[in-house]
N, C-alpha and C positions, 0 to 999 in steps of 0.2 A: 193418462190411462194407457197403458200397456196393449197393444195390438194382438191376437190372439196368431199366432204362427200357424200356419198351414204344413203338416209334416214334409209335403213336397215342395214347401220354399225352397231348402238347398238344392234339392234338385236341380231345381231351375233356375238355381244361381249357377251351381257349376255347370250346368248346359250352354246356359250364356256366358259364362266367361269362358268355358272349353273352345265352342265355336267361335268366340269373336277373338282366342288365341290363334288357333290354328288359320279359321279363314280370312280374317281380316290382315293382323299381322303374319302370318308365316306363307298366306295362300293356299292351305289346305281343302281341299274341299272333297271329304269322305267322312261321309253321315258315320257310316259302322264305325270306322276305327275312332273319331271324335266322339262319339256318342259310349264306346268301351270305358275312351282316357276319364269320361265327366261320370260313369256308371264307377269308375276305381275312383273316384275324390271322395264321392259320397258316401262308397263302404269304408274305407280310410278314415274319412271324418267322423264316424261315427263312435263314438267311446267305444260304445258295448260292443262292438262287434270286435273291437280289437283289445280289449280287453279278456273276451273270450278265448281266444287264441290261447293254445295247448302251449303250457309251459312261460306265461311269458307276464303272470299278474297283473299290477300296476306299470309296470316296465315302459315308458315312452316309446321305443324303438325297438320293441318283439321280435320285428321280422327278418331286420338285421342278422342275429347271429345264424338264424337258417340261410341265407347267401352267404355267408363267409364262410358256413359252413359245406356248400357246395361250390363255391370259389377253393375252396380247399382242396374238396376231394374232386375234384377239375383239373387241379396244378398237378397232385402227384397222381395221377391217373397215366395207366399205360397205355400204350396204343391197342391193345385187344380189344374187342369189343364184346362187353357187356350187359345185361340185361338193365333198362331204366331201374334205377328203386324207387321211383316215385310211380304213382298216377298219373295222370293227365291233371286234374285238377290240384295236385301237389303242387307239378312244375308250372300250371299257371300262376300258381299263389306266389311262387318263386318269383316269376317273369314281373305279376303285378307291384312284390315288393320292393323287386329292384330299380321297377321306374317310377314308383310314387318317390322311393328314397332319393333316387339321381335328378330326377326332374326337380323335383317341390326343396329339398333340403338337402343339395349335395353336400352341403359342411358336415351335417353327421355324420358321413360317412369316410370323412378323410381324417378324424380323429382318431389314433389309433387306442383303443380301450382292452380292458381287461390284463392289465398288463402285459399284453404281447409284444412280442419284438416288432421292432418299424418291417422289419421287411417280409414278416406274417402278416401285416395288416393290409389289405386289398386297398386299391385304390378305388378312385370314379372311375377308370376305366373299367380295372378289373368287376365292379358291379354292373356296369353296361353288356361286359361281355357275358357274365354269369345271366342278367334279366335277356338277353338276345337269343343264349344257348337253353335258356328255359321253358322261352317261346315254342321255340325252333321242335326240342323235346315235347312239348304239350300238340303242337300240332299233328305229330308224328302218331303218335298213342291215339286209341281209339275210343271214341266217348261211350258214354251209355245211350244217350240219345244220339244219335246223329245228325248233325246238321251243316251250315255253314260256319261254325265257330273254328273247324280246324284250319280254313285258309284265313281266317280271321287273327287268328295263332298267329299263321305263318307270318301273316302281312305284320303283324307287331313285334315279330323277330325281325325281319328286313327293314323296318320303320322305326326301330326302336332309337335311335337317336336320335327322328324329329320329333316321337313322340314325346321324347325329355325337353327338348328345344319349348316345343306344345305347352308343358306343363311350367316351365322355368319364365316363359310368357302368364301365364295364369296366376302367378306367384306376384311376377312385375306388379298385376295388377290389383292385387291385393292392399299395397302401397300408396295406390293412386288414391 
């Protein structure tokens, strides 16, 4: 007989495995920003949510072409300074895409696709840099509500490589 699932099982799988990534193996110990990484597994995990996603169908990898497409327009950008085109929650969705993708499956993203040229195709780093400056923009812009989320922002633009480290450990453990 089949176990009836509690909707916030995963939850509280990716909570424990988020925390026993970060604090166990890497020594992490910051509720907020662990508690973000294991709150982004579970929206990610979710079919329908990513599913929904504007423009992006059945598509495995949605979120992809919106950072490469701001990997883009990052490269040939001049130095004047201009206005965000995004939101604040744009450039998070950005920042979240880019480190579900680098942390959890950096191989999709070193494939170059759609028949572009190798040296149009972003790398791991170029996606780190693109998820760190999207933080970094989300923090900056101002919410509707206001709270603690924009030094939360910030902390996951300056943190945003253990954050991958984080989730590339949660992956490990996937295997075990």
């Amino acid at each position: 007989m089949d176990p009836v699932r509690h909707p916030d099982d995963i939850t509280r799988f990716f909570q424990g495995l988020t925390e026993h990534a970060f604090q166990a193996t890497l020594g992490v110990v910051d509720p907020p920003l662990v508690d973000y990484v294991s709150v982004l597994l579970v929206r990610y995990v979710r079919s329908d949510s990513i599913a929904s996603w504007p423009g992006c169908g059945r598509k495995p990898r949605p979120a992809i072409p919106a950072v490469e497409q701001l990997w883009r327009a990052e490269a040939s950008a001049t130095d004047s300074p201009a206005d965000p085109p995004l939101q604040r929650e744009g450039y998070r969705e950005l920042g979240d895409a880019a480190l579900f993708w680098t942390g959890l499956y950096p191989e999709a993203v070193r494939r170059p696709r759609g028949g572009l040229a190798e040296e149009l195709t972003p790398s791991v780093a170029d996606y780190r840099a693109v998820g760190r400056r999207a933080y970094w923009l989300a923090s900056r812009l101002p919410a509707a509500d206001p709270d603690d989320e924009g030094r939360l922002l910030a902390r996951l633009s300056r943190e945003f490589d253990l954050c991958v480290a984080g989730l590339a450990e949660v992956r490990k453990s996937w295997a075990d």
